[in-house]
C-alpha positions, 0 to 999 in steps of 0.5 A, spaced: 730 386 164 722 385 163 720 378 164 714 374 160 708 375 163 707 368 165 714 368 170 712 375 173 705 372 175 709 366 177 713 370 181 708 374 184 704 368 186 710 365 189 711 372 193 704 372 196 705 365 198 711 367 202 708 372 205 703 368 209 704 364 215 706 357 214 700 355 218 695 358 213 699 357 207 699 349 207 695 347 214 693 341 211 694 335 212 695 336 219 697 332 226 695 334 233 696 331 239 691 328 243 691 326 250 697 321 248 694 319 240 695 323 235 690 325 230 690 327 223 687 331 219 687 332 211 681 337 211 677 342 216 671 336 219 664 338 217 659 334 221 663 335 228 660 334 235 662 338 241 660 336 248 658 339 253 657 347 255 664 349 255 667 344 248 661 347 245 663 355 248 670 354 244 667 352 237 662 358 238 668 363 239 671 360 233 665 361 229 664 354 228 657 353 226 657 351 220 661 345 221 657 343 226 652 337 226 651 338 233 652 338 241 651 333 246 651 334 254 649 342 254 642 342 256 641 336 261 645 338 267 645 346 268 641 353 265 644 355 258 646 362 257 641 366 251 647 368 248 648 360 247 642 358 245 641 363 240 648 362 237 646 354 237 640 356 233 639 350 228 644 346 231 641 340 234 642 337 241 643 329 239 643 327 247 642 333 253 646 329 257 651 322 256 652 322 248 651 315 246 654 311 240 648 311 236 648 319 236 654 319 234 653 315 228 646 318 226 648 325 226 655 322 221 659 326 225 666 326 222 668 329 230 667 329 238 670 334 242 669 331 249 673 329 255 674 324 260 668 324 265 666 330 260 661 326 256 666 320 255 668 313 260 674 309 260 671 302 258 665 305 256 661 305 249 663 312 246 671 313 247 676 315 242 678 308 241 671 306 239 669 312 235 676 311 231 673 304 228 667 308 226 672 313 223 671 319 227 676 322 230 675 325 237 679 331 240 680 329 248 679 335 253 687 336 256 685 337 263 680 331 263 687 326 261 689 325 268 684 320 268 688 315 265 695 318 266 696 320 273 703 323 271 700 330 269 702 336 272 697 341 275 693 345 271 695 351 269 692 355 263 696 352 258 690 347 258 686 352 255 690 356 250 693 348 248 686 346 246 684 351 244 689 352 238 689 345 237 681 347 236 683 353 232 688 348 227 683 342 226 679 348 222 683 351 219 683 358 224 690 356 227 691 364 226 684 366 229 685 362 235 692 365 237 689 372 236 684 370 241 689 367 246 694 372 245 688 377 247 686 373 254 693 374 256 693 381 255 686 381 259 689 377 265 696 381 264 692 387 266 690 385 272 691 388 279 698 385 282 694 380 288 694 383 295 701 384 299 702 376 303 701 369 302 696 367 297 688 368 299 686 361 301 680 359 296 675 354 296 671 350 291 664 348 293 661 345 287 657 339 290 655 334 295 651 335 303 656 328 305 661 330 303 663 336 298 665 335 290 671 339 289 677 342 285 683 339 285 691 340 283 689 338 276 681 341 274 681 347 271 679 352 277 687 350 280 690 355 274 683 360 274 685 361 282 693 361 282 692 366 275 688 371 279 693 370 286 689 365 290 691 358 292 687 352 291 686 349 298 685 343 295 691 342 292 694 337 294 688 333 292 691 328 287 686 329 280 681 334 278 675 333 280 674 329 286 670 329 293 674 330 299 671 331 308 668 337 311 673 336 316 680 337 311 675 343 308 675 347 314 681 346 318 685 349 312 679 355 313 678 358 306 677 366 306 674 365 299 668 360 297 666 359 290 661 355 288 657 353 282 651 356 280 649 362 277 643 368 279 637 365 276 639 358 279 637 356 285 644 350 286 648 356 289 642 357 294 643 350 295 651 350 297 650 356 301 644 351 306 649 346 306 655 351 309 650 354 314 648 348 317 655 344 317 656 344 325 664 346 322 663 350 316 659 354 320 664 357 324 668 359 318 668 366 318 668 365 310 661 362 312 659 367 316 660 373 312 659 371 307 664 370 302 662 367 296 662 368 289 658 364 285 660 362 278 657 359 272 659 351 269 663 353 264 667 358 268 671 352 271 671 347 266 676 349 260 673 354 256 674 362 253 669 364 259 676 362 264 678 369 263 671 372 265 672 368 272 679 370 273 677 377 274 671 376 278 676 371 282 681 377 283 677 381 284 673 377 290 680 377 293 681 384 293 675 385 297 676 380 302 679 384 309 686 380 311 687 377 305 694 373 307 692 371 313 695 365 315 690 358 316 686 357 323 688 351 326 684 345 325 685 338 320 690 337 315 689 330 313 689 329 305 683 329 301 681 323 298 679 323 290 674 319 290 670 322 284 662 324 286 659 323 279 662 324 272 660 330 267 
């Protein structure tokens, strides 16, 4: 039977359409969850603001420049890759450090990507809250949640590849952003089975003489570790990021320390003094022989260079002689989780 020219083109529109995923079919509107809200969405956003190195590396690896009006918090606190730089080209940076409301508002973003101590402050001026009652939506950083819900469980890196889908769907790109994650858990597949015995004990340095600032059993160096077969020896330390004693730090004896920094700056060499003169942390053998692998800021904030700091990690544990050893002793009292300062 032939059919009239308008039902076979009906009929192979229908049949293109079935062939799409549902989610490029009709991906709009759209609902996602955000840190216990949910947000809506009836169109991609067009004049969106991302905070901080790591939020804006996610945008940029959707390529997403073109909707964006601006970043905020990427200059102000740590060096910023050339490749960053570059790939911001034209895009402005509304406020180095901590967003104020009114950036915000001149820039008529439509919406921020931030978190929780990542550009935003329970009760402070720029909060989902606030920018909702100037209609911009704000997608909250799921690692930063703990802080206003202790009921989270530990970081894995579900916290990751969650964000970054949902990131990919408010867009419009749900499917480049599968691929994309789908792509890192074949990098990470592919990595060397850990060293045979107990997990290699790693430490977080990121800052602090008084007294260290950390990674907690919530903050994303908890999954980076554990992904390349290392265990946190913070993670009891009940939030993300938090400040705990030298004399918890060095009674658990770390064999790995990593500390943030990168080459060029002269942070790392800072942590590295401090370690050196501490009447305990001297006497670790991690000190001693100098086991620490330097990382950059957005390779322990949530963001696609985790994966980069997985095999970097792994790769430190490998090398290490007599991974799997158990701790020396020494003090075990719990880390408390006082934050040092907010991002």
């Amino acid at each position: 039977m032939t059919l009239p020219l308008s039902l076979r083109r009906l009929a192979l529109l229908l049949a293109a359409c079935a062939t799409l995923p549902a989610a490029q079919a009709q991906p709009f509107p759209l609902t996602v969850p955000s840190c216990g809200q949910t947000l809506r969405f009836e169109a991609p956003p067009q004049r969106a603001v991302f905070h901080d190195m790591n939020m804006t590396d996610m945008a940029l690896a959707l390529g997403l420049q073109k909707h964006m009006a601006g970043v905020t918090g990427v200059t102000g606190w740590y060096q910023v890759r050339p490749a960053m730089r570059q790939a911001l080209a034209g895009i402005p940076e509304l406020a180095p450090r901590q967003p104020a409301l009114e950036n915000l508002l001149a820039a008529r973003a439509d919406f921020f990507f931030a978190g929780w101590n990542y550009g935003m402050h329970p009760g402070g001026p720029v909060t989902p809250d606030t920018l909702a009652r100037h209609g911009i939506p704000t997608l909250v950083l799921t690692e930063s949640c703990i802080r206003i819900d202790p009921t989270r469980p530990a970081a894995s890196m579900e916290l990751l590849y969650g964000d970054f889908i949902k990131l990919g769907a408010i867009f419009g790109k749900r499917a480049l952003a599968e691929q994309m994650v789908q792509g890192w858990k074949e990098r990470l597949a592919r990595l060397p089975a850990p060293p045979a015995g107990p997990p290699a004990r790693v430490f977080l340095y990121d800052s602090g003489e008084a007294s260290p600032f950390t990674a907690g059993r919530h903050a994303m160096p908890q999954a980076l570790i554990a992904a390349a077969g290392g265990r946190n020896v913070m993670d009891d330390l009940p939030t993300s990021w938090g400040t705990t004693s030298w004399e918890v730090v060095a009674g658990r004896d770390p064999q790995l320390i990593l500390l943030l920094g990168s080459r060029s700056d002269p942070q790392a060499q800072r942590l590295i003094a401090t370690l050196r003169a501490h009447p305990l942390m001297r006497r670790l053998p991690a000190v001693q022989q100098a086991r620490f692998l330097v990382l950059r800021y957005e390779e322990i904030t949530p963001g696609p260079a985790n994966i980069d700091a997985i095999e970097k990690i792994a790769a430190a544990l490998h090398a290490l002689p007599g991974a799997g050893a158990p701790a020396s002793p020494g003090a075990t009292a719990p880390a408390s989780p006082k934050p040092a300062h907010a991002r």
